[in-house]
Residue frames relative to the residue before (quaternion, step in Angstrom):
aa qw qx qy qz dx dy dz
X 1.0000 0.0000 0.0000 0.0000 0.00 0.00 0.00
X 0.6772 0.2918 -0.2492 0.6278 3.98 1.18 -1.00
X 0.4861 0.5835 -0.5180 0.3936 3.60 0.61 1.02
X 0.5546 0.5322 -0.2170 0.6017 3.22 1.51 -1.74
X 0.8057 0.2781 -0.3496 0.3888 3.67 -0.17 -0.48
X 0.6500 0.3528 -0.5241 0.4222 3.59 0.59 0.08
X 0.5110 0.5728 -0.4166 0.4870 3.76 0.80 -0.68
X 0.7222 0.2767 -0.3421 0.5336 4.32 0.42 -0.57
X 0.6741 0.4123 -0.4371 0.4296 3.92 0.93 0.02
X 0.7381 0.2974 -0.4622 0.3915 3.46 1.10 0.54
X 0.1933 0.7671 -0.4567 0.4069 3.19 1.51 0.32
X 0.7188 0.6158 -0.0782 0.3130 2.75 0.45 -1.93
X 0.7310 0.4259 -0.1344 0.5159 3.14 0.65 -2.22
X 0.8396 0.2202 -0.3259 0.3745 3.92 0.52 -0.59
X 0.4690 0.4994 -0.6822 0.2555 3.38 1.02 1.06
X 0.4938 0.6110 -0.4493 0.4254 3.72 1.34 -0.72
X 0.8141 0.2250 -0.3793 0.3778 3.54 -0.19 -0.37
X 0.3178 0.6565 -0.4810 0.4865 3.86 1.31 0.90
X 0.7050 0.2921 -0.2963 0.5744 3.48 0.71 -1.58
X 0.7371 0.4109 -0.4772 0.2451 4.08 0.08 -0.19
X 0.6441 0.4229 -0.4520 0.4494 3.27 1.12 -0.63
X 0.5862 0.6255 -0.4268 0.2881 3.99 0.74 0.24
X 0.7056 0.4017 -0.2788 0.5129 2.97 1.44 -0.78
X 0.5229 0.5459 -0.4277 0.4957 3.67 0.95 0.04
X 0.6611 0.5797 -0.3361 0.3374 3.21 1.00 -0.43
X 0.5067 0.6472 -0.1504 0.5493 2.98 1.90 -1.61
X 0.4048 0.8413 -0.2002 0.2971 3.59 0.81 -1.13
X 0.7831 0.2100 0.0119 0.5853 2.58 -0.35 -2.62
X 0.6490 0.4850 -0.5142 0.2816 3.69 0.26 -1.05
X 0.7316 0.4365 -0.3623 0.3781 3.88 0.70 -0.77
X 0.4788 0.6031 -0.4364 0.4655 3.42 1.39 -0.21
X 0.6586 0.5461 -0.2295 0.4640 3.53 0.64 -1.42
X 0.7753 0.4098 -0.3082 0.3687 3.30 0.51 -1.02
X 0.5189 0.5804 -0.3010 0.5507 3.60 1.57 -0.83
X 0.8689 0.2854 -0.2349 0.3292 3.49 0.46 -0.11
X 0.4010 0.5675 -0.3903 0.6040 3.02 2.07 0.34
X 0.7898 0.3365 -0.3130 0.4062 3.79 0.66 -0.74
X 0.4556 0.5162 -0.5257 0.4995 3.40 1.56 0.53
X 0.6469 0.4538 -0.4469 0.4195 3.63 0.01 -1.17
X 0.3101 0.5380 -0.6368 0.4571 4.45 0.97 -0.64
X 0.9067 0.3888 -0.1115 0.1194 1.88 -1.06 -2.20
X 0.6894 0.3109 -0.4921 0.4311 3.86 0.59 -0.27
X 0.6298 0.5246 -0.4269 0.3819 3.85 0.92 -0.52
X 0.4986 0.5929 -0.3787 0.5065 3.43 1.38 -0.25
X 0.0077 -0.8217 0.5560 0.1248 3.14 -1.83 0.88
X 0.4425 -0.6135 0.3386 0.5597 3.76 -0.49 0.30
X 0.0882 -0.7409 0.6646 -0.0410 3.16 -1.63 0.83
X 0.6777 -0.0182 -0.2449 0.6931 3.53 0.94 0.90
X 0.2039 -0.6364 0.7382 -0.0919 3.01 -2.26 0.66
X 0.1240 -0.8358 0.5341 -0.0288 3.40 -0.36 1.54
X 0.3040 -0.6429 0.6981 0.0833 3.37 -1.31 0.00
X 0.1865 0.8330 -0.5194 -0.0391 3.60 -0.72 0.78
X 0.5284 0.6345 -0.1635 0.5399 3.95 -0.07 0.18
X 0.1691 0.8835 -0.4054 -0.1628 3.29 -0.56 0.28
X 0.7447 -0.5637 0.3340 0.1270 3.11 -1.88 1.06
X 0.2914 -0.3991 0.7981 0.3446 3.44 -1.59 -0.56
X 0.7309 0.5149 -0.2270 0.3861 4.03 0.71 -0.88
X 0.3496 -0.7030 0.4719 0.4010 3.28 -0.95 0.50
X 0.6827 -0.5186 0.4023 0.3212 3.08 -1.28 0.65
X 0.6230 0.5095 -0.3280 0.4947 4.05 1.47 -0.76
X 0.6540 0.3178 -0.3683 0.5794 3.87 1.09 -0.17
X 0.4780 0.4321 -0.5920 0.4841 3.86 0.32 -0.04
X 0.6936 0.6052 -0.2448 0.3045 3.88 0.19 -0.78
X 0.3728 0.8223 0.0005 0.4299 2.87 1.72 -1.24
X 0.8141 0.3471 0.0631 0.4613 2.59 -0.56 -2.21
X 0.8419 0.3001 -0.2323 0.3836 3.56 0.38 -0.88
X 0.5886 -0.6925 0.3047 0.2849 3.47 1.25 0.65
X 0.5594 0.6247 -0.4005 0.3694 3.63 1.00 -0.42
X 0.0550 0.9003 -0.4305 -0.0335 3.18 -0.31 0.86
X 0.6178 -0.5490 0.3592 0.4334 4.22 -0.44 0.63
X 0.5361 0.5661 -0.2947 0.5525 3.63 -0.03 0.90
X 0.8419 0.1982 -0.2778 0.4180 3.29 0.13 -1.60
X 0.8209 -0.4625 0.2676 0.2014 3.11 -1.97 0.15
X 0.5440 -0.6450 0.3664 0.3921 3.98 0.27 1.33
X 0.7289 0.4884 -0.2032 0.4345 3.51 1.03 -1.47
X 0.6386 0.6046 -0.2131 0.4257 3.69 1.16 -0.34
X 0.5837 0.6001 -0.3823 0.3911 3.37 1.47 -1.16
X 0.4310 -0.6484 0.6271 -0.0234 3.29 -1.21 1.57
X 0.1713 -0.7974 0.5786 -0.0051 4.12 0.85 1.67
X 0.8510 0.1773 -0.3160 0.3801 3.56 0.13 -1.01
X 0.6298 0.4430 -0.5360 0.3462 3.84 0.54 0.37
X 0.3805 0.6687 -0.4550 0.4483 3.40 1.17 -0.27
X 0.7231 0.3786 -0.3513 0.4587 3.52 0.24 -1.20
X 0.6412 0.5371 -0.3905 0.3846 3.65 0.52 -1.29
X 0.5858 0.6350 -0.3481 0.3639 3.77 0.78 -1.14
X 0.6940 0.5351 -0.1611 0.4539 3.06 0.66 -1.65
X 0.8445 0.0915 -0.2761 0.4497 3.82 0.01 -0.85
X 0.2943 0.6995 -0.4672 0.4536 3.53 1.09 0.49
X 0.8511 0.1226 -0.1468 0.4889 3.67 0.63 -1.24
X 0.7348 0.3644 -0.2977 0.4886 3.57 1.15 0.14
X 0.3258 -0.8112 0.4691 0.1259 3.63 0.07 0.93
X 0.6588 0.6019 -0.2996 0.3375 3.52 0.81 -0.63
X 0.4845 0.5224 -0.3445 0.6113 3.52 1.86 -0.95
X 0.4739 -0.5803 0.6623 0.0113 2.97 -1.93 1.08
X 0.7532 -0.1486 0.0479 0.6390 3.38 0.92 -1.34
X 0.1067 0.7676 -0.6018 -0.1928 3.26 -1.41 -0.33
X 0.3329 -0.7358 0.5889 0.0306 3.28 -0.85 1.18
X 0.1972 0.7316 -0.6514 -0.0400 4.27 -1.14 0.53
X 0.2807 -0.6987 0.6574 -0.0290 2.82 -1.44 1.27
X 0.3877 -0.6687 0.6287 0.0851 3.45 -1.34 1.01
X 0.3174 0.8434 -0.4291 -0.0623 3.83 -0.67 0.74
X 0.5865 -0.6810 0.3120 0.3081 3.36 -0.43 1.20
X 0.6208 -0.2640 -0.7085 -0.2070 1.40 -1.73 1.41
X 0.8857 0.1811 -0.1842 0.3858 3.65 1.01 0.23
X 0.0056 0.9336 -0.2371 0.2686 3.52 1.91 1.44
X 0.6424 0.4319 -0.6330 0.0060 3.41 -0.84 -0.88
X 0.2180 -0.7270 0.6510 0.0130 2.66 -1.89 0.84
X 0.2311 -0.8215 0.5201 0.0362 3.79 -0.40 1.48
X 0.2769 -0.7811 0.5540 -0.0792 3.36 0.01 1.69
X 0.0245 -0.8332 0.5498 -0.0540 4.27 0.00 1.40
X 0.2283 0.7806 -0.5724 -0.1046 3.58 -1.05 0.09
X 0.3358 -0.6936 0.6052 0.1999 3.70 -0.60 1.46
X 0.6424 -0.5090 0.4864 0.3026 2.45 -2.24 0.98
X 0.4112 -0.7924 0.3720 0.2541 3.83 -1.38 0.89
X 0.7627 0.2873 -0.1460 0.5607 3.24 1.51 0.22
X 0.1540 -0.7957 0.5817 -0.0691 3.26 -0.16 1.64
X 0.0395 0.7662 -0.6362 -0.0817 3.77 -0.90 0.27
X 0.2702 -0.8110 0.5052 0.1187 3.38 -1.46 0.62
X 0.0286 -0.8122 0.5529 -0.1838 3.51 0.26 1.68
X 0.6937 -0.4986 0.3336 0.3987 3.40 -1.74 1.27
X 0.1521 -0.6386 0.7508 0.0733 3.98 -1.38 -0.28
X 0.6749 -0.5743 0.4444 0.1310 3.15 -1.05 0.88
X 0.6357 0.3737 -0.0984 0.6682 3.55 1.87 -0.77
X 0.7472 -0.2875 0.2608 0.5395 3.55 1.04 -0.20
X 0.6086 -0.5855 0.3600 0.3965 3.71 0.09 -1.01
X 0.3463 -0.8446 0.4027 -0.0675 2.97 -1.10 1.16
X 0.4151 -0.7224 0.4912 0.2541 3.67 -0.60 0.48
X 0.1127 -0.8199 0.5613 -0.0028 3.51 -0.56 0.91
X 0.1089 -0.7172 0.6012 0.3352 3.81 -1.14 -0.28
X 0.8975 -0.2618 0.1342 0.3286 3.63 -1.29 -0.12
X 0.8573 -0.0374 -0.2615 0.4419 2.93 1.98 -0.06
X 0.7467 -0.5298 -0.0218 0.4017 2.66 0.84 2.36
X 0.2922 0.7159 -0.5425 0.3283 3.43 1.32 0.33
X 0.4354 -0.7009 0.5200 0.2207 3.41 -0.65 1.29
X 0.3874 -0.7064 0.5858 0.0886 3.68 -1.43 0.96
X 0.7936 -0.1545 0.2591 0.5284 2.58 0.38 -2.17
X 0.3279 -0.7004 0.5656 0.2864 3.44 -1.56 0.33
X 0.0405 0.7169 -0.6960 -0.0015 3.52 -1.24 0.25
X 0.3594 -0.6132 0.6522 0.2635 3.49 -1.53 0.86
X 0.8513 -0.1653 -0.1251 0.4820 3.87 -0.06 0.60
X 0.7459 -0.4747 0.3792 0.2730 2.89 -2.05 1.13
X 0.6206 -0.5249 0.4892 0.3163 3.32 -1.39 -0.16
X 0.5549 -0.6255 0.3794 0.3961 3.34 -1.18 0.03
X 0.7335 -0.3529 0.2783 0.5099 3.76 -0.63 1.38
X 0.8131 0.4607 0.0839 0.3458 2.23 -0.50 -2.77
X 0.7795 0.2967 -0.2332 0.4999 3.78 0.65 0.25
X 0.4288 0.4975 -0.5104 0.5551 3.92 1.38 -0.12
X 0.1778 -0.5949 0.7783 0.0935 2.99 -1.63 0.98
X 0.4100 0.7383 -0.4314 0.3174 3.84 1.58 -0.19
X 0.4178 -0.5481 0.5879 0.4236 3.55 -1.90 -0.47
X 0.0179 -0.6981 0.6644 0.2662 3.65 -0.82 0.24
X 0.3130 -0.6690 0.6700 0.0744 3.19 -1.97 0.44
X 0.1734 -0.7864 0.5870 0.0828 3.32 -0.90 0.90
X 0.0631 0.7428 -0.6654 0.0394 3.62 -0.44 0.74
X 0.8002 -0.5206 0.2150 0.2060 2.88 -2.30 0.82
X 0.7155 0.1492 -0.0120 0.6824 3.32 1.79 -0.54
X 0.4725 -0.5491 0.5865 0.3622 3.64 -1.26 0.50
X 0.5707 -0.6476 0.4689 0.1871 2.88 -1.99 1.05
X 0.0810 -0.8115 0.4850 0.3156 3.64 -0.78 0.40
X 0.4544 0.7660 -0.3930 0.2287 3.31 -0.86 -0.77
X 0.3203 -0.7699 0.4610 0.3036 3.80 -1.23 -0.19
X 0.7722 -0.4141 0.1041 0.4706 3.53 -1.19 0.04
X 0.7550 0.3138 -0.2825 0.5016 3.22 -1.10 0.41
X 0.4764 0.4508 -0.5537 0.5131 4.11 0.86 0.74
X 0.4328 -0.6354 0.6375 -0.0495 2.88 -2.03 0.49
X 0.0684 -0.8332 0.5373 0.1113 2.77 -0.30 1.74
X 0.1165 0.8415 -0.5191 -0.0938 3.47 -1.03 0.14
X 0.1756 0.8547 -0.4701 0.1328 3.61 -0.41 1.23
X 0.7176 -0.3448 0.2595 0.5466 3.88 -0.62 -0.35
X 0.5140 0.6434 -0.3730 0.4275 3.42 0.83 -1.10
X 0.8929 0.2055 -0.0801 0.3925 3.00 -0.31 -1.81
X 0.5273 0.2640 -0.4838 0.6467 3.94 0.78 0.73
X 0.5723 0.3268 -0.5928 0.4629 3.95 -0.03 1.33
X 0.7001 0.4716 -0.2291 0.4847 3.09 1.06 -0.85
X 0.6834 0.1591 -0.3716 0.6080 3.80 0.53 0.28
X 0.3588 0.5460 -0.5450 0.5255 4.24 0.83 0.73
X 0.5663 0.6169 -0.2912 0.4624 3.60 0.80 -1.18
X 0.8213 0.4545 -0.0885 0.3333 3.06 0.35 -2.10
X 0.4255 0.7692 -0.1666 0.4466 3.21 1.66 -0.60
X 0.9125 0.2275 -0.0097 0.3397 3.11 0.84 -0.90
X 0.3586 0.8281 -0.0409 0.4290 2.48 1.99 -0.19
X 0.4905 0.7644 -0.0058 0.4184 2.45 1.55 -1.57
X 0.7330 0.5921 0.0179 0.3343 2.61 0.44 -2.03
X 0.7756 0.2930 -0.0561 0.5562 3.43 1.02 -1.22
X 0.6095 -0.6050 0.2463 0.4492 3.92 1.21 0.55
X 0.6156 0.7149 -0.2902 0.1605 4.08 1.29 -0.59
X 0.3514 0.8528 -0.3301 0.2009 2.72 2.30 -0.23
X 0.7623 0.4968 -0.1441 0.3889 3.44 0.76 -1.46
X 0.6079 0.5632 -0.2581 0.4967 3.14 1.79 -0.19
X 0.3374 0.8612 -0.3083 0.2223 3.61 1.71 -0.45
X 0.2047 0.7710 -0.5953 0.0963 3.34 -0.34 0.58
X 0.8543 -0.3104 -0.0769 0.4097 3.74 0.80 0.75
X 0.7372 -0.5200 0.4302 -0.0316 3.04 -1.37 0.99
X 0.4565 0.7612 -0.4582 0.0466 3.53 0.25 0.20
X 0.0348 0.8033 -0.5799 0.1311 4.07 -0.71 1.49
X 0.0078 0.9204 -0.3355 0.2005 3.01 1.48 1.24
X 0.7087 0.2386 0.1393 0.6492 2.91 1.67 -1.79
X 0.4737 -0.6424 0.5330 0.2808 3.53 -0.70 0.66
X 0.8485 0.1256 -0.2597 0.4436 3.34 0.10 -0.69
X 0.7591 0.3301 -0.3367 0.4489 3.77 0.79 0.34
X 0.0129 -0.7922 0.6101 -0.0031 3.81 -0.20 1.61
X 0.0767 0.7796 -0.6201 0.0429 3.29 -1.09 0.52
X 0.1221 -0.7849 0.6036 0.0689 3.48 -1.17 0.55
X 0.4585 -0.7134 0.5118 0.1374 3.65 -1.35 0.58
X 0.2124 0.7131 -0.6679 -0.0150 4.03 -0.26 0.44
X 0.8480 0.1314 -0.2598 0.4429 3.17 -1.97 0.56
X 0.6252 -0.5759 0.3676 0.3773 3.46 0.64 1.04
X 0.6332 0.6081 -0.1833 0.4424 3.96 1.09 -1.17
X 0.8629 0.2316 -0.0566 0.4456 3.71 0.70 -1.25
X 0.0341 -0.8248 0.5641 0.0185 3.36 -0.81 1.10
X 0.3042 -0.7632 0.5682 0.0463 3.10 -1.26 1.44
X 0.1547 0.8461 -0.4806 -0.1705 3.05 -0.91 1.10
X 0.3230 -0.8600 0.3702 0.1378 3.78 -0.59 1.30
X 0.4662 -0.7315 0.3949 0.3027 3.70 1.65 0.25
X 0.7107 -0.0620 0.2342 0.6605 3.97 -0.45 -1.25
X 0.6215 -0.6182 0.4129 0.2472 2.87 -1.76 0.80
X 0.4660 0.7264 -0.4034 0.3042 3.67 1.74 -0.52
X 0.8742 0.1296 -0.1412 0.4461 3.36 -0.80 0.85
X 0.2286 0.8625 -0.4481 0.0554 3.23 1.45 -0.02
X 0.5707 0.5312 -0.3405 0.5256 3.70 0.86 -1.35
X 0.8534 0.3338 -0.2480 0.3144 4.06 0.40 -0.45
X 0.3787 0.6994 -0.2668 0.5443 2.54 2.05 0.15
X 0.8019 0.3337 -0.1710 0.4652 3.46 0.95 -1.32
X 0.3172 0.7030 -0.3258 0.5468 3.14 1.46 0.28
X 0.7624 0.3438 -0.2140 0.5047 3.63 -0.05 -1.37
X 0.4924 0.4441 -0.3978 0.6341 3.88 1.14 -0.35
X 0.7738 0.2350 -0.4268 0.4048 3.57 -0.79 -0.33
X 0.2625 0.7360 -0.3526 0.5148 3.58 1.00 -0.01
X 0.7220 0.3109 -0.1236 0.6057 3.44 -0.81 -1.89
X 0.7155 0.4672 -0.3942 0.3383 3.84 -0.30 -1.78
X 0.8525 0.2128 -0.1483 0.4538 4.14 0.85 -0.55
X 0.3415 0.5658 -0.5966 0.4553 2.96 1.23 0.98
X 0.7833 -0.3868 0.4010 0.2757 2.95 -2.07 0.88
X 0.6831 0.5850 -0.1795 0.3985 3.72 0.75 -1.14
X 0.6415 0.6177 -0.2787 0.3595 3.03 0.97 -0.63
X 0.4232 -0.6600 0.6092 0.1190 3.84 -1.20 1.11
X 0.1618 -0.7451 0.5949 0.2545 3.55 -0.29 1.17
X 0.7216 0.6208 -0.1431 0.2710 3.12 0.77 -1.47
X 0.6708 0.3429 -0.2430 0.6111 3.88 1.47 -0.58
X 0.6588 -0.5183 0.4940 0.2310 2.63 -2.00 0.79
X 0.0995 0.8482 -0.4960 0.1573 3.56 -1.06 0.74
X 0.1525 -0.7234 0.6696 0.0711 3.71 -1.38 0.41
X 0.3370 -0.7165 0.5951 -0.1376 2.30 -1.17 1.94
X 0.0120 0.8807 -0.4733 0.0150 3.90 0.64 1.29
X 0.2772 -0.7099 0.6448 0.0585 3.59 -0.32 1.64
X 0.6374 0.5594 -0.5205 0.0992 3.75 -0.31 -0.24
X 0.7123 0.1191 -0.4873 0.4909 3.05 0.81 0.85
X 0.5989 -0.6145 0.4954 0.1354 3.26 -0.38 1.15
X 0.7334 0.3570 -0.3419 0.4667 3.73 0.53 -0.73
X 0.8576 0.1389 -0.0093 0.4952 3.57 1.11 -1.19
X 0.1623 -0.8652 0.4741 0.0189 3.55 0.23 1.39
X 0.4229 -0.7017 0.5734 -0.0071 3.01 -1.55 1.27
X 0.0965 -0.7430 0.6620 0.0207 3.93 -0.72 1.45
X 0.1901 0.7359 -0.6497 -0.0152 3.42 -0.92 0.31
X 0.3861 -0.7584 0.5081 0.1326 3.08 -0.94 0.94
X 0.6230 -0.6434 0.3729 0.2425 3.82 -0.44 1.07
X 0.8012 0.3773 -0.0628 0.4602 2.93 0.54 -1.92
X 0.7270 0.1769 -0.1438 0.6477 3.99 1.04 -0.29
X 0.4311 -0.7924 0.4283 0.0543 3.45 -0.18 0.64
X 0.7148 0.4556 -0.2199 0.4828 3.03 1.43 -1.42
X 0.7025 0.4987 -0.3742 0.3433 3.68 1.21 0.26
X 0.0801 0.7163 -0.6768 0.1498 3.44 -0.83 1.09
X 0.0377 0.7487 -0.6496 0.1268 2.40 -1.61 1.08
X 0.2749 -0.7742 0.5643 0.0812 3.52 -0.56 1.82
X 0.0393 -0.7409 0.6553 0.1415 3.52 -1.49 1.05
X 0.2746 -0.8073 0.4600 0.2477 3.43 -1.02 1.17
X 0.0311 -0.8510 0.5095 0.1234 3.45 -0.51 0.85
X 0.2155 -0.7703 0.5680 -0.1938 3.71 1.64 1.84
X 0.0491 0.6367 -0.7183 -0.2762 3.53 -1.25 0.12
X 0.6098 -0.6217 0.4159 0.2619 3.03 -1.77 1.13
């Protein structure tokens, strides 16, 4: 019986020193290997720079900006100031993400913000994203007829500097608005916003058609009875025109360019 137990305590004792001399073994190799892919990497140099994602920027100042330059040592490239550099000096990028790959890579992975609006500023006007975090400043808008942007009108000009946040009634009516829109296909057609006035929203698509939707009440049925009118038979793709939702039951076309047409749809249920 005190035979069997010393014979299982060395059982025992030389599987433990199996599992240590394995993991020492396991160890050095990751030690070894960590320092083989250092010595690479410093004899390694970068020899391309990529750009993925795309910009308002050129892809040669995203590069730039983040200091990495062809030449320098794979093992040196500084990933998280790069990133910091970058959206630090380019406001439009949402994110930006660099990545180092052996054996002579870096690749700078960008994604702008998808929704930019252009809304008064206290200095002139300002670029905003979806939640009014200020971008840019500029002393005057663009030309109409060349923004391919959304403008917003709110009740008061924004103040303040880049990177604040605006956040007031206005501009949660004005993306309540936007909200719905959506919904009914005019989004992509958007060319402004206007929640200037509490009781008199309205928005612009295809530069040509104005919608007006009065108070926010009923607004979703409001934008409804417009997409309506917009696919009715009657309807002028081609002229300019206002489409007046405030009453919701009995809509109002009027055509810009001729005046003398109007034309009331009743959308009464029976």
């Amino acid at each position: 019986m005190e035979e069997n137990n010393r014979k299982e305590e060395m059982r025992e004792h030389r599987r433990g020193s199996k599992i240590i001399f394995i993991t020492l073994v396991i160890v050095a190799f990751l030690l070894a290997l960590g320092l083989v892919t250092s010595l690479v990497l410093l004899l390694f140099p970068v020899r391309e720079i990529e750009v993925e994602g795309d910009s308002r920027y050129a892809y040669s100042e995203i590069i730039d900006i983040s200091k990495i330059k062809t030449g320098d040592r794979l093992y040196f490239v500084n990933e998280n100031k790069a990133e910091k550099r970058i959206l630090s000096s380019l406001p439009y990028l949402e994110s930006v993400e660099v990545n180092s790959y052996f054996p002579n890579k870096v690749r700078i992975t960008i994604k702008q913000f998808d929704t930019i609006y252009l809304v008064r500023h206290e200095r002139g006007f300002c670029y905003v994203n979806d939640k009014y975090e200020i971008l840019e400043i500029v002393e005057a808008a663009p030309n109409f007829e060349d923004f391919s942007g959304i403008c917003i009108k709110l009740e008061k000009a924004i103040s303040g500097e880049i990177g604040d946040v605006y956040n007031a009634e206005d501009s949660r009516r004005a993306d309540d608005l936007i909200k719905y829109i959506k919904q009914y296909g005019f989004y992509q057609y958007l060319n402004i916003v206007d929640v200037e006035h509490k009781y008199n929203n309205a928005f612009v698509v295809g530069k040509q058609y104005k919608f007006i939707i009065g108070a926010m009440a009923d607004v979703e049925e409001k934008i409804d009875a417009s997409f309506k009118v917009v696919n009715s038979s009657e309807f002028k793709h081609n002229e300019n025109c206002i489409i007046d939702t405030t009453d919701k039951k009995k809509v109002v076309l009027r055509y810009i360019d001729d005046e003398n047409i109007r034309k009331e749809f009743d959308f009464c249920e029976n």
